[in-house]
C-alpha positions as CSV (number, residue, x, y, z in Angstrom):
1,X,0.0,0.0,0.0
2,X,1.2,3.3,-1.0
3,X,1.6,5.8,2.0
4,X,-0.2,9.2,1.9
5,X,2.0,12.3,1.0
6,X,1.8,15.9,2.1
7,X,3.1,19.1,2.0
8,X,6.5,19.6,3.7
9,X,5.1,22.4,4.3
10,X,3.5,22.9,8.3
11,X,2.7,26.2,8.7
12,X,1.4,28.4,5.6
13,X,3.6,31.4,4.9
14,X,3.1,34.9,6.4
15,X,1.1,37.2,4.2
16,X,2.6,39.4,1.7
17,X,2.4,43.3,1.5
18,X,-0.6,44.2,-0.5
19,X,-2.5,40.9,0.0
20,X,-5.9,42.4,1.1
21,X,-5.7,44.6,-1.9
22,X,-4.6,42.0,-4.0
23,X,-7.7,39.8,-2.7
24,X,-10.0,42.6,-3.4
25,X,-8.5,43.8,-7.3
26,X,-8.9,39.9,-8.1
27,X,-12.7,40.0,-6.5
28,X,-13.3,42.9,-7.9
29,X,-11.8,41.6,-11.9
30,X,-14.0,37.9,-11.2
31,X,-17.1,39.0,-9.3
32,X,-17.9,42.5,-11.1
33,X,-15.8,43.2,-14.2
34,X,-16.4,40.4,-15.7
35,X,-20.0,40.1,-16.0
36,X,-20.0,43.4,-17.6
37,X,-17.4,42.2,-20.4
38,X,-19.3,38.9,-21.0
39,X,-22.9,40.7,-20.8
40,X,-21.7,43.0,-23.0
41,X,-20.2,40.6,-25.6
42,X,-23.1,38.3,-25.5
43,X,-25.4,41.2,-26.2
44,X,-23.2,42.0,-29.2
45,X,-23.3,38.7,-30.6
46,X,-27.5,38.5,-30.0
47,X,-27.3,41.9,-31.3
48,X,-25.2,40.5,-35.0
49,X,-27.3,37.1,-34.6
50,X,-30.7,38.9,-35.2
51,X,-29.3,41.1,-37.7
52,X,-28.2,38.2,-39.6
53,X,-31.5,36.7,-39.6
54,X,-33.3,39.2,-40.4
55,X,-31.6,39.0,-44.1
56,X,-32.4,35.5,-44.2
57,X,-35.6,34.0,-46.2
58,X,-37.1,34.0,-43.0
59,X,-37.0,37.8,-41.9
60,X,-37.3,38.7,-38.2
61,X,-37.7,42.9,-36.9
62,X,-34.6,43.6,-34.6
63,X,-35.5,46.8,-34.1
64,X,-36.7,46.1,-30.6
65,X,-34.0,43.9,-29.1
66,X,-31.3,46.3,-30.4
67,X,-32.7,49.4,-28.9
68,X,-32.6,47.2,-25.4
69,X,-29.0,46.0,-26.5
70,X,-27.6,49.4,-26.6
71,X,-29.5,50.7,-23.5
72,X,-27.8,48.0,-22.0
73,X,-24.0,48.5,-23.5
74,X,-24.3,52.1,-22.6
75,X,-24.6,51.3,-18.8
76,X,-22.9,48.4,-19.0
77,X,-19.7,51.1,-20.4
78,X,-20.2,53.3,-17.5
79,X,-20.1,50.6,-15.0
80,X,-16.9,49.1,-16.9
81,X,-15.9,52.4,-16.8
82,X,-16.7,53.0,-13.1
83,X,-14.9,49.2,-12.1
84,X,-12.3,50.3,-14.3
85,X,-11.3,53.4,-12.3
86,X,-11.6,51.3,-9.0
87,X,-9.3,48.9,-10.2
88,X,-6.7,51.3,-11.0
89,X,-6.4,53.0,-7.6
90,X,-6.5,48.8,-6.4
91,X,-3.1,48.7,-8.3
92,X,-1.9,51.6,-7.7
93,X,-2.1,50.9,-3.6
94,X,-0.8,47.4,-4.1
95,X,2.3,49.0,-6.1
96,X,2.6,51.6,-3.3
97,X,2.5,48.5,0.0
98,X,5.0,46.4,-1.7
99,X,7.2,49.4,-2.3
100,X,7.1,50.5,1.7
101,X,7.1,46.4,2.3
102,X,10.2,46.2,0.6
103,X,11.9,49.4,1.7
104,X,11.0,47.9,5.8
105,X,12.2,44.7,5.1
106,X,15.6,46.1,5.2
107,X,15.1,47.1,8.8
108,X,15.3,43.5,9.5
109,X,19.6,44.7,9.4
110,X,18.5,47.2,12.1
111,X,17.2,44.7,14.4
112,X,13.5,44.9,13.5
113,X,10.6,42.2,12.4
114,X,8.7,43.3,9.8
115,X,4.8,41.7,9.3
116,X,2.4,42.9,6.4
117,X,-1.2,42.8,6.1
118,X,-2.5,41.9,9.2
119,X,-6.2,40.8,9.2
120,X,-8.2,42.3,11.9
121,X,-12.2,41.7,12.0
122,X,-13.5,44.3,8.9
123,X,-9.9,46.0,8.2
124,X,-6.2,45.2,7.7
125,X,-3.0,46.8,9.5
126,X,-0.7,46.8,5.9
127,X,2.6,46.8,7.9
128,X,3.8,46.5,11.5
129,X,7.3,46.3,12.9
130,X,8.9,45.3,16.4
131,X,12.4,46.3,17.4
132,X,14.9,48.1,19.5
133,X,12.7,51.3,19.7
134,X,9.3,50.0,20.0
135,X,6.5,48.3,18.0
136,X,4.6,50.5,15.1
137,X,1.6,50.4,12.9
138,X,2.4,51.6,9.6
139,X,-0.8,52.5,7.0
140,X,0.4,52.7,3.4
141,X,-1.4,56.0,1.3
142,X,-0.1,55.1,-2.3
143,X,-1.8,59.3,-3.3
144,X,-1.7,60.0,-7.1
145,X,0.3,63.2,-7.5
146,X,-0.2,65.8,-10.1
147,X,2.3,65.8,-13.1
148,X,3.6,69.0,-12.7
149,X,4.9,71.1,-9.9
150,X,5.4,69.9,-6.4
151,X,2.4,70.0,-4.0
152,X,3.2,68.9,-0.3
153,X,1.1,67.2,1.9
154,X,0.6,69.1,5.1
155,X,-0.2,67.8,8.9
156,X,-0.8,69.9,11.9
157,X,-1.1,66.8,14.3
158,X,-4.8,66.1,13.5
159,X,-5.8,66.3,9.5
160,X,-3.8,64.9,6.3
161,X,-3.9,67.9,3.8
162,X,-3.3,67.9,0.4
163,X,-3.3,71.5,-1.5
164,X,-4.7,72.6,1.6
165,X,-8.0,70.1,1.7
166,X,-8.5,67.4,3.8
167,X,-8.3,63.6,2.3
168,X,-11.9,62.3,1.8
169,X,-10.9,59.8,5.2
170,X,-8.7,61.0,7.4
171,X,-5.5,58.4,7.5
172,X,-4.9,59.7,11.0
173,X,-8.0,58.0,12.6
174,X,-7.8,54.9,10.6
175,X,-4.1,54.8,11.6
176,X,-4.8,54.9,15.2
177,X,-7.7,52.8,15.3
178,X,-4.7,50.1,14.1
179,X,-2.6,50.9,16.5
180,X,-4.9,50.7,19.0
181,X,-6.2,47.4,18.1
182,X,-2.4,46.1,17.7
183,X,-2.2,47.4,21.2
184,X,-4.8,45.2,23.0
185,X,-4.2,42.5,20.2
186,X,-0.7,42.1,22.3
187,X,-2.1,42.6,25.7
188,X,-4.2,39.5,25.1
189,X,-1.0,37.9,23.7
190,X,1.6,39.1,26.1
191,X,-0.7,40.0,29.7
192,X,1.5,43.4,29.0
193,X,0.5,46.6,28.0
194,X,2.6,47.2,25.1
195,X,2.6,51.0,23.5
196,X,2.4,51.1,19.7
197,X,2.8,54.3,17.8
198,X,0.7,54.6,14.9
199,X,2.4,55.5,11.7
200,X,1.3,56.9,7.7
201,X,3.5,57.0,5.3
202,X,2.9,58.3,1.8
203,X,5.3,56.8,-1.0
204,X,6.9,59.8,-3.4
205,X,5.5,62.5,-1.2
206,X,6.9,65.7,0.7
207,X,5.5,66.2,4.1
208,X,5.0,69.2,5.5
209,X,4.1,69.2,9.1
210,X,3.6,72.3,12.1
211,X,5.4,72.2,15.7
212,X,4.5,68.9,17.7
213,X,2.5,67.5,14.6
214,X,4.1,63.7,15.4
215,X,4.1,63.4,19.2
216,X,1.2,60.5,18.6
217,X,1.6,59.8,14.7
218,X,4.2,60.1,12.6
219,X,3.0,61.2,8.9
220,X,6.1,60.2,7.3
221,X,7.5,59.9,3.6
222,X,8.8,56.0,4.1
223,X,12.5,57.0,3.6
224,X,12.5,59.4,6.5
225,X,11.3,56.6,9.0
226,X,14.9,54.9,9.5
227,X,15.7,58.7,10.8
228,X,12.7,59.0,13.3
229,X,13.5,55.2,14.6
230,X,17.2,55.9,14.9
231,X,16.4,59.3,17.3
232,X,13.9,57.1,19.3
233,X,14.7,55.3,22.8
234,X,15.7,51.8,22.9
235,X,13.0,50.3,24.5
236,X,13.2,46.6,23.8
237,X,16.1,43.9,23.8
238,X,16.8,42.0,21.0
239,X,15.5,38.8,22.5
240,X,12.3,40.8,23.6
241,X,12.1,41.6,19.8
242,X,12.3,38.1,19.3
243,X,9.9,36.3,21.4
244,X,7.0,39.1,21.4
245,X,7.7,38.6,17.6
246,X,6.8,35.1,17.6
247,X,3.9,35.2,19.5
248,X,2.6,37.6,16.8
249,X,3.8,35.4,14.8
250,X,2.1,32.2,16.1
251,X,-1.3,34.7,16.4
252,X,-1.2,35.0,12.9
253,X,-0.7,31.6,11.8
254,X,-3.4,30.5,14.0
255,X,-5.6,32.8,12.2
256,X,-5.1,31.5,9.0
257,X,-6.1,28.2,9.9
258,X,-9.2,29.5,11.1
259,X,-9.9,30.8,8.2
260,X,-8.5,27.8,5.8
């Protein structure tokens, strides 16, 4: 009798920066998209089927069913259109996570553990890091910037600017929402109350910020967060690092079982 095989494979791999938005660009191209392109294309082919027998012997008026046909492919269009704009910010904010996931995993040099995409219960924390000078939420905000000239973002402590208006959802809410979740997250884990410093970062951006802005956030562009870390206190041991790191660890993996 031939014995059974399986995976070498005993624990399934962290997730990867971007996952959640990867997840929701491939729902959003199979669930939505889709059925627009294939209603679409079927209409057209009803539409060129009744057309072609109409000039058979046996005439049939497509009058009707063409009028509905192109009712329908003009909405269809705008909701293709719609889906289409969606999906372009989805890639766009995939493209900016693994950019900041890659630039933090060389932190990992510096002493540091980097996780991405953590799931929490209706939101995901796209990176967090635990070393020397503490553990940090970090909220990727992949912004499209104009072509010309250079607008900064400003931050006065409270509100993300951008040309002087506020973003549609302030990042600094969401941010600390994290953070504070992370924060009880390890309490249950550890039995310690563990501070974490809520972080945004937006890739390619200048960031303007008034007096005191980051004494509880840091709205950072990514390359300027090995100089904030480097000024901060050493707070935690490098086998500290290591063992609250594996319990987060061993949270996570635990969680994707659940969910397997």
């Amino acid at each position: 009798m031939k014995q059974k095989r399986r995976s070498p494979i005993t624990d399934k791999p962290l997730r990867s920066p971007g996952q959640s938005l990867q997840e929701k660009r491939d729902d959003l191209l199979n669930d939505k998209l889709l059925f627009w392109l294939v209603m679409c294309g079927f209409l057209l082919w009803l539409v060129g089927y009744q057309w072609w027998m109409y000039y058979n012997p046996r005439p049939i008026h497509p009058v009707s069913i063409s009028v509905i046909a192109a009712l329908f492919i003009i909405y269809s269009v705008f909701r293709i259109w719609r889906l289409w704009l969606e999906l372009r910010q989805l890639n766009q904010g995939i493209e900016g996570e693994k950019a900041v996931g890659q630039f933090l995993e060389g932190l990992r040099g510096q002493g540091y553990q980097v996780f991405h995409d953590l799931l929490g219960d209706t939101f995901n924390v796209d990176h967090v890091i635990i070393g020397p000078a503490g553990v940090f939420t970090i909220e990727t905000k992949t912004l499209s910037k104009f072509e010309r000239g250079q607008t900064p973002i400003q931050f006065d402590g409270e509100v993300v600017r951008v040309n002087g208006k506020p973003l549609e959802r302030n990042p600094v809410i969401q941010a600390k929402a994290q953070a504070s979740w992370l924060c009880k997250l390890l309490d249950e884990l550890t039995a310690k109350q563990i501070k974490v410093r809520p972080i945004v970062v937006f890739p390619g951006w200048y960031i303007e910020n008034s007096p005191g802005a980051f004494r509880e956030i840091w709205v950072l562009e990514p390359k300027a967060l090995i100089k904030f870390l480097e000024k901060e206190p050493v707070v935690f041991t490098a086998d500290e690092v290591k063992i609250l790191s594996n319990q987060l660890s061993r949270h996570i993996r635990a969680q994707e079982k659940v969910a397997k």
